[in-house]
C-alpha positions in Angstrom: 106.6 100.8 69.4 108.1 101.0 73.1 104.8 101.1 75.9 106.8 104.6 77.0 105.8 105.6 73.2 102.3 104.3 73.5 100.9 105.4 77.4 102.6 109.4 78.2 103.6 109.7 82.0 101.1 111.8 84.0 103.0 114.4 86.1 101.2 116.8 88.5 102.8 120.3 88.3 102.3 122.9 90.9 100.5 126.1 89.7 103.8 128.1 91.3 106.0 126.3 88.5 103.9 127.3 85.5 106.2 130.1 84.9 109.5 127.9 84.6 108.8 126.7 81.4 109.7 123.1 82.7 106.1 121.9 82.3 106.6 122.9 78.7 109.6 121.0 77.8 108.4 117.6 80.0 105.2 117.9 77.3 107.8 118.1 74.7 109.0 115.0 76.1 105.9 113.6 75.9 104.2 113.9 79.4 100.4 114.6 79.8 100.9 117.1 82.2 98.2 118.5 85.0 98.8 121.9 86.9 97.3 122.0 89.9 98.1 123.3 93.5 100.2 120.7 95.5 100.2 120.6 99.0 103.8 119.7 98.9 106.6 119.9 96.4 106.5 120.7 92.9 106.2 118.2 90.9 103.7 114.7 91.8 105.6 112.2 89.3 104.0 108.9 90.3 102.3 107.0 93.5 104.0 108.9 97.2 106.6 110.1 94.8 107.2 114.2 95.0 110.3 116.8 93.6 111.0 120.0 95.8 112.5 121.9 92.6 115.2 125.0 93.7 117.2 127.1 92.0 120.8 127.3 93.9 120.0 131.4 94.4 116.6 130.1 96.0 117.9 127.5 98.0 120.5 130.0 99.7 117.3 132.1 100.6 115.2 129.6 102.1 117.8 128.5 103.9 118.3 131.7 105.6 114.9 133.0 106.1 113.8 129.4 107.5 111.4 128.2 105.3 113.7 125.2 103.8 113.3 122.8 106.6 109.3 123.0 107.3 108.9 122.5 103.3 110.9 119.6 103.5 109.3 118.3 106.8 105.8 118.5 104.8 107.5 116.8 102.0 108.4 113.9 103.8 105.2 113.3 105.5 103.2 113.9 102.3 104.8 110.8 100.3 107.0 108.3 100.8 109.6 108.9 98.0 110.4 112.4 98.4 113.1 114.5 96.3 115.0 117.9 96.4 115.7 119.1 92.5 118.4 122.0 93.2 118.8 123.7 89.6 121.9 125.6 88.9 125.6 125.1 87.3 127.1 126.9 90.7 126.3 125.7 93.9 127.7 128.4 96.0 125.8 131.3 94.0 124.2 132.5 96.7 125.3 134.3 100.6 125.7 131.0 102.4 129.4 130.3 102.8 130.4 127.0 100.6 130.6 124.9 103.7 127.2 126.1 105.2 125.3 125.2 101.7 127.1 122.0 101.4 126.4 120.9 105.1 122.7 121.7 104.1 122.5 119.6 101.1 124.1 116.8 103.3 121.4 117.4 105.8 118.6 117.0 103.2 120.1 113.5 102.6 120.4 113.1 106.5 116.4 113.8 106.5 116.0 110.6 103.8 115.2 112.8 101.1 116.9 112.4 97.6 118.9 114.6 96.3 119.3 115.7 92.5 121.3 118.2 91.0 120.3 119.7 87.6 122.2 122.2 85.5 119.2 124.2 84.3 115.3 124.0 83.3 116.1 121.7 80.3 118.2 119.4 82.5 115.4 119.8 85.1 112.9 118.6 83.0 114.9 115.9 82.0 115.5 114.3 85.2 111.9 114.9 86.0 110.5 113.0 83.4 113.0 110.1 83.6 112.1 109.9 87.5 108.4 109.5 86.5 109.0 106.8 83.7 110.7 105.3 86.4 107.7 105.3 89.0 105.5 104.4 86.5 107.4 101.8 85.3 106.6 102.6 81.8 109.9 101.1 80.3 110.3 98.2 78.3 110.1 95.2 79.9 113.7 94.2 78.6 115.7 97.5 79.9 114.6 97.1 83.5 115.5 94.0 85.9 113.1 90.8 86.5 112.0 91.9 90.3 111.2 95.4 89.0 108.7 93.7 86.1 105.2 93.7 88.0 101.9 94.7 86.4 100.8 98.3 88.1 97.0 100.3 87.7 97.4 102.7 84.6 100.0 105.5 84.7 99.0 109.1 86.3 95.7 107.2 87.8 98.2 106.0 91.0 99.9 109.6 90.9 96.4 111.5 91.1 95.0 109.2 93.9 98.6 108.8 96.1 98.7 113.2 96.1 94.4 113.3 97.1 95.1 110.5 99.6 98.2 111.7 101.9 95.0 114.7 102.6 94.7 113.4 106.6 91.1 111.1 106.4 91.0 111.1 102.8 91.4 107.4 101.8 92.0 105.8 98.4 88.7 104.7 98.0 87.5 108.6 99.1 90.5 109.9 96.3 89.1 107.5 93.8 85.3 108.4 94.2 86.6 112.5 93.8 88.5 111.7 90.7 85.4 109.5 89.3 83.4 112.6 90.1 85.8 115.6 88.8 88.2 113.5 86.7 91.1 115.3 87.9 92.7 116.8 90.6 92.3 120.2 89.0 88.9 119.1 88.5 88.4 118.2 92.2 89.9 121.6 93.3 88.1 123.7 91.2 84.7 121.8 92.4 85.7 123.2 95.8 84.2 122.2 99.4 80.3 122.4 98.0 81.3 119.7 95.0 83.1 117.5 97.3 80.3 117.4 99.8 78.3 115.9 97.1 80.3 112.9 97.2 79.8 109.7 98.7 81.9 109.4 101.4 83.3 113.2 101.7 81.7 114.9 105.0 82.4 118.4 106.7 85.6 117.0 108.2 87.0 115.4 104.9 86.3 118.7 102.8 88.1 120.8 105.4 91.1 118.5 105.5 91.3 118.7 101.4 90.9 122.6 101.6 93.3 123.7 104.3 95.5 121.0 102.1 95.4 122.4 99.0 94.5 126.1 99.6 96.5 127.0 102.8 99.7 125.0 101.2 103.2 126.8 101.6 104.2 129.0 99.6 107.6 128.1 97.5 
């Protein structure tokens, strides 16, 4: 049996996504999946590694109404490896002219950020779960090249920490102590700013940091 068969990928879905049905099909395809609220993107799919998921029609509208750029500005400072997912057969289904949504997409890539295009949810989740056996590096040692074949800390345990740490002032060590507390980052939300106070490390400052984070996060 293949380590991807023996050790599921930990991927961290926003609460706004529970409705696509994507988180359904990625535990279909195995994933241990966690839904809590992001601070940025969608999808947390292994250490600094975020998806910005879109459907074309939505894309088209956050575009126009402004709200494309400052989501994709918080992406980008929230992990290294960020991604835009854009989900839909027709790229031009939407009021932006075909140049105008084209020049956009380029500008994404401009901005560093990777761009994937997906045909629908399936498809979606698909990609999503191949980018996080990818990050977690859960393939066989044989189907992936001799510089990429380094030991790594236990899948889902670097996604959790990398998502609590890019909070400004919360360390790793400060992520790790809240996840040894709570045992997840749904746990660690739903303790809220009195449960994190009881933690070592985890002041006044800290626990307003992690709740204007994850509470005051933009809306998709």
């Amino acid at each position: 049996m293949s380590p991807s068969k023996k050790v599921p990928v930990k991927i961290i879905v926003d609460v706004h996504e529970r409705q696509s049905g994507i988180a359904e099909t990625l535990s279909e395809l195995g994933a241990e999946i966690e839904v809590a609220p992001l601070p940025a993107g969608d999808y947390a799919v292994g250490a600094d590694t975020l998806v910005e998921r879109k459907r074309v029609l939505d894309l088209h509208a956050a575009i126009l109404k402004g709200r494309l750029w400052p989501q994709l500005g918080k992406l980008r400072a929230t992990c290294e490896f960020p991604y835009l997912l854009v989900e839909g057969t027709d790229i031009d289904r939407g009021p932006l002219h075909a140049n105008a949504i084209r020049g956009a997409c380029l500008a994404v890539i401009d901005l560093g950020i990777a761009l994937l295009r997906t045909g629908y949810q399936r498809d979606s989740a698909l990609w999503i779960h191949r980018l996080a056996v990818r990050c977690q590096e859960l393939e066989p040692a044989a189907e992936r090249p001799a510089y990429a074949q380094r030991p790594r800390p236990k899948p889902g345990e670097e996604t959790a920490e990398a998502l609590l740490s890019a909070v400004p002032g919360i360390s790793t060590s400060c992520a790790r102590a809240l996840l040894a507390r709570f045992g997840s980052v749904a746990g660690v939300l739903a303790a809220g700013p009195d449960g994190w106070l009881d933690v070592p490390g985890i002041g006044p400052e800290r626990a307003r940091a992690l709740e204007q984070s994850f509470h005051h996060s933009s809306s998709p």
